[in-house]
C-alpha positions as CSV (number, residue, x, y, z in Angstrom):
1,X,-85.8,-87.6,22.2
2,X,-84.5,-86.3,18.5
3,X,-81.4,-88.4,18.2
4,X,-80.7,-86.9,14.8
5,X,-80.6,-83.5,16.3
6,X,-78.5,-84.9,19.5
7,X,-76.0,-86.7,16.9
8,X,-75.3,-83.4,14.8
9,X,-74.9,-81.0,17.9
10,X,-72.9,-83.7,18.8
11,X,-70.4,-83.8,15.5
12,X,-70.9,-79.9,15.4
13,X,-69.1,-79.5,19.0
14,X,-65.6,-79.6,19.3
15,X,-64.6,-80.2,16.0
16,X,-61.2,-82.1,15.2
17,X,-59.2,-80.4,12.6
18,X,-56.7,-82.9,11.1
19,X,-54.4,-81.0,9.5
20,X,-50.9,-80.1,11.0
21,X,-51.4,-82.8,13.3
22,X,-49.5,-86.3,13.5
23,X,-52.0,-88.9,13.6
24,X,-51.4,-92.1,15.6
25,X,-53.7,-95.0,15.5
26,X,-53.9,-96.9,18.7
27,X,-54.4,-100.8,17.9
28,X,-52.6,-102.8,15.3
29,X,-55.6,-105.7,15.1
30,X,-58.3,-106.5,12.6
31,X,-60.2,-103.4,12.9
32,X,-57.0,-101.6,12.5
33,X,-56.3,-103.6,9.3
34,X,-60.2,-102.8,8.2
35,X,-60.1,-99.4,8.8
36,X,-56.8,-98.6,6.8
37,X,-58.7,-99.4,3.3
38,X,-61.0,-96.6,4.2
39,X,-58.8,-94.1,5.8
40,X,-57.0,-94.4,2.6
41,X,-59.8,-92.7,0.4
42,X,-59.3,-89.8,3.0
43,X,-55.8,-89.2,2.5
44,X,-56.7,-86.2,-0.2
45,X,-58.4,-84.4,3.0
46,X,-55.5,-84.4,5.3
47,X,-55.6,-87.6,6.9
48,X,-52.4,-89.3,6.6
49,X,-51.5,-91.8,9.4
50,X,-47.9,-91.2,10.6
51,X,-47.2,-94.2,13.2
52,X,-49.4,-97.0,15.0
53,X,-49.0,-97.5,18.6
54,X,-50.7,-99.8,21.4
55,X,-50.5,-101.6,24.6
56,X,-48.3,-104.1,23.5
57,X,-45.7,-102.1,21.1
58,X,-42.3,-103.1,22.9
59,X,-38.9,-100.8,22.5
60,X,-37.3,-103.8,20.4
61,X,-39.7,-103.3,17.5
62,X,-39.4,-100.0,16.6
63,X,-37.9,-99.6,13.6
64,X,-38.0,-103.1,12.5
65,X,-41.5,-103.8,12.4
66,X,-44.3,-101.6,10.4
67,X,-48.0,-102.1,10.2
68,X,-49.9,-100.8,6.9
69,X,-46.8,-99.8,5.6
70,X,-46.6,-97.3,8.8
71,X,-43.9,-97.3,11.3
72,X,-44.9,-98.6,15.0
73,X,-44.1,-95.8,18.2
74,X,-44.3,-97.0,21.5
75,X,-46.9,-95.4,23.3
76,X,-45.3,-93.3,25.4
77,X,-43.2,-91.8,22.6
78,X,-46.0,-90.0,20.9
79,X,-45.8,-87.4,22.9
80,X,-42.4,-86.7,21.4
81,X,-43.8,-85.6,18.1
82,X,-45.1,-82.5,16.3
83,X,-48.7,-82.0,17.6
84,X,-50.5,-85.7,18.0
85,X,-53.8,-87.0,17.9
86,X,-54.2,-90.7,19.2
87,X,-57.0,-91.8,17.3
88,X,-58.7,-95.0,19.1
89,X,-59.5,-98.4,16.9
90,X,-61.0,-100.7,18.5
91,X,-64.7,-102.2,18.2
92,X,-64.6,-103.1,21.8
93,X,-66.1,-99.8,23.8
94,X,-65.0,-101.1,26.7
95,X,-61.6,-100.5,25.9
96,X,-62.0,-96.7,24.9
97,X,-62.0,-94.9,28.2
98,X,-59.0,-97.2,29.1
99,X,-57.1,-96.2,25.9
100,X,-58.2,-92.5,26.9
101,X,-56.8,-92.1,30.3
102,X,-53.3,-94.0,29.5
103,X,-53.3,-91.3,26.5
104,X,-54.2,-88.6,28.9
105,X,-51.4,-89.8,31.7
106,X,-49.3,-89.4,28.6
107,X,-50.5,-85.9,28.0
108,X,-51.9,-87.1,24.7
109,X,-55.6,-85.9,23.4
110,X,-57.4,-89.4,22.2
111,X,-60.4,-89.6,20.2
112,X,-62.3,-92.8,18.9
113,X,-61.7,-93.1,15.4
114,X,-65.4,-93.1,14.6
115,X,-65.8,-89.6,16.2
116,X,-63.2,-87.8,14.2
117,X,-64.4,-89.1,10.7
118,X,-67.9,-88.6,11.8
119,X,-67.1,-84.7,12.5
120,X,-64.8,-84.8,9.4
121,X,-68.3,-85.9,7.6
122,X,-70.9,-84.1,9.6
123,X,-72.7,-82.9,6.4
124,X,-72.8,-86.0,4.9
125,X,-74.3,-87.9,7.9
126,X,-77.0,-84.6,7.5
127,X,-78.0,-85.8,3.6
128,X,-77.7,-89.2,4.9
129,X,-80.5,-88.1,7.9
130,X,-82.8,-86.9,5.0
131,X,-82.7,-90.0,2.6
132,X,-84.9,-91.8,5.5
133,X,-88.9,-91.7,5.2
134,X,-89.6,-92.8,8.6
135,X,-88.3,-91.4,12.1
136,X,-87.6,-95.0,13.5
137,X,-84.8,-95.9,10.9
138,X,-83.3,-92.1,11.5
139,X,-83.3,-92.4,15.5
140,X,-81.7,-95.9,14.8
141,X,-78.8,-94.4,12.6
142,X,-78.6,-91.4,14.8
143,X,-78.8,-93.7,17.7
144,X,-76.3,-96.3,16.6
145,X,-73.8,-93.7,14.5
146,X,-73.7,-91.9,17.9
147,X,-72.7,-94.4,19.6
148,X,-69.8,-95.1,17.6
149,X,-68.8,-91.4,17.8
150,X,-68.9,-92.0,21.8
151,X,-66.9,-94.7,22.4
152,X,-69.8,-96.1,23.6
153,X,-71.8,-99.5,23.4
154,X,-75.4,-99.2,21.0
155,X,-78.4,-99.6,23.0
156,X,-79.5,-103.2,23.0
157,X,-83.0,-102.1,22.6
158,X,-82.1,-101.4,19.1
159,X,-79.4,-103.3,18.4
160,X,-78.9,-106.9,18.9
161,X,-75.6,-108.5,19.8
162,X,-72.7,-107.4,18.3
163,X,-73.6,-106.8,14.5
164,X,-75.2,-103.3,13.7
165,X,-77.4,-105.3,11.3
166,X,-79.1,-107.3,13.8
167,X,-81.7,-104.7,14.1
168,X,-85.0,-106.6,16.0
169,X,-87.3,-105.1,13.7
170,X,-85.9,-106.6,10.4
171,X,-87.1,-110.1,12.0
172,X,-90.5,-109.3,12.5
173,X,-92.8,-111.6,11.1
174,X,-94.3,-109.6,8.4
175,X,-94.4,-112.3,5.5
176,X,-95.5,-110.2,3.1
177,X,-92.5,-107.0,3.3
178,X,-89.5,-106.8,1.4
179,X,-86.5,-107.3,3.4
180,X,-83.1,-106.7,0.7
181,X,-80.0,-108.1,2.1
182,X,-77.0,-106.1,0.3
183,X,-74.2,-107.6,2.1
184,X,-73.2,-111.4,2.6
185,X,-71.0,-112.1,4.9
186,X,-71.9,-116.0,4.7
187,X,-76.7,-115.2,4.7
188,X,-76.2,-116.1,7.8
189,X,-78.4,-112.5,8.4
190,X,-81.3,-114.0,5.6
191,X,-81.3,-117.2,6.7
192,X,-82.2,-116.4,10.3
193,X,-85.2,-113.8,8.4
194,X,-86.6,-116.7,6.9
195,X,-86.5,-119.4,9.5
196,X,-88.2,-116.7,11.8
């Protein structure tokens, strides 16, 4: 299977246009929090989150409470305002088609957030395809970036756990490759390399 071919048609089809639309993020946790300092750098393109919203918004916040400096809706308001699109953020796929049909009994489209960056960004995602030199680590992004787009959990043939960098193949035993680690979260990834 070409899964950089299946993740482009995939972006390609049914795009999202942002503009003139009120964007609602669904989930007011960490990943919410996380994805706010990137969604930031996007502002300049037309997306500007309006409200937050979620399961466990109650009437008596509204207007008192804010998250990200946005004003909180309760879910079944959205539907009120000019043109919305719920966009889903939430690490947990499970969760997704959940958040979908409420939206949908609301009369709400949803997307996962991933998706509608990810078709924002299709022609990035098509450079990034061509900076790999070897199919495995394309059908892994494709694979993996894909995934995300879906809603849907990674394959665990390629990816281990819950970290996207627990790829099997980076703890091979091949002692004499390079392996560079350019994150740290606390080398917990590097230490578990080099105990292997």
């Amino acid at each position: 299977m070409d899964w950089s071919k299946k993740l482009i048609d995939y972006l390609n089809n049914n795009t999202v246009d942002v503009h003139d639309r009120t964007l609602v993020v669904w989930g007011t946790g960490n990943t919410s929090l996380l994805y706010y300092e990137g969604l930031k750098r996007l502002e300049n393109e037309g997306f500007i989150i309006s409200y937050y919203t979620g399961k466990n918004i109650s009437a008596s916040e509204i207007g008192r409470k804010t998250f990200n400096g946005k004003p909180l809706i309760c879910p079944e308001d959205v539907k009120n305002l000019k043109n919305p699109l719920v966009l889903i953020a939430t690490p947990n796929f499970r969760y997704v088609n959940e958040i979908k049909n409420e939206c949908k009994d609301f009369g709400l489209e949803a997307r996962h957030i991933d998706e509608v960056v990810f078709k924002l960004h299709v022609k990035e995602i098509e450079e990034c395809l061509k900076l790999f030199s070897d199919d495995k680590s394309r059908e892994i992004y494709s694979e993996v970036a894909l995934a995300r787009a879906e809603g849907k959990n990674q394959n665990p043939n390629i990816v281990i756990g819950r970290s996207l960098f627990n790829i099997p193949e980076f703890f091979a035993a091949e002692r004499d490759g390079r392996f560079v680690d350019c994150g740290a979260f606390v080398g917990d990834s590097i230490e578990r390399y080099i105990m292997d």
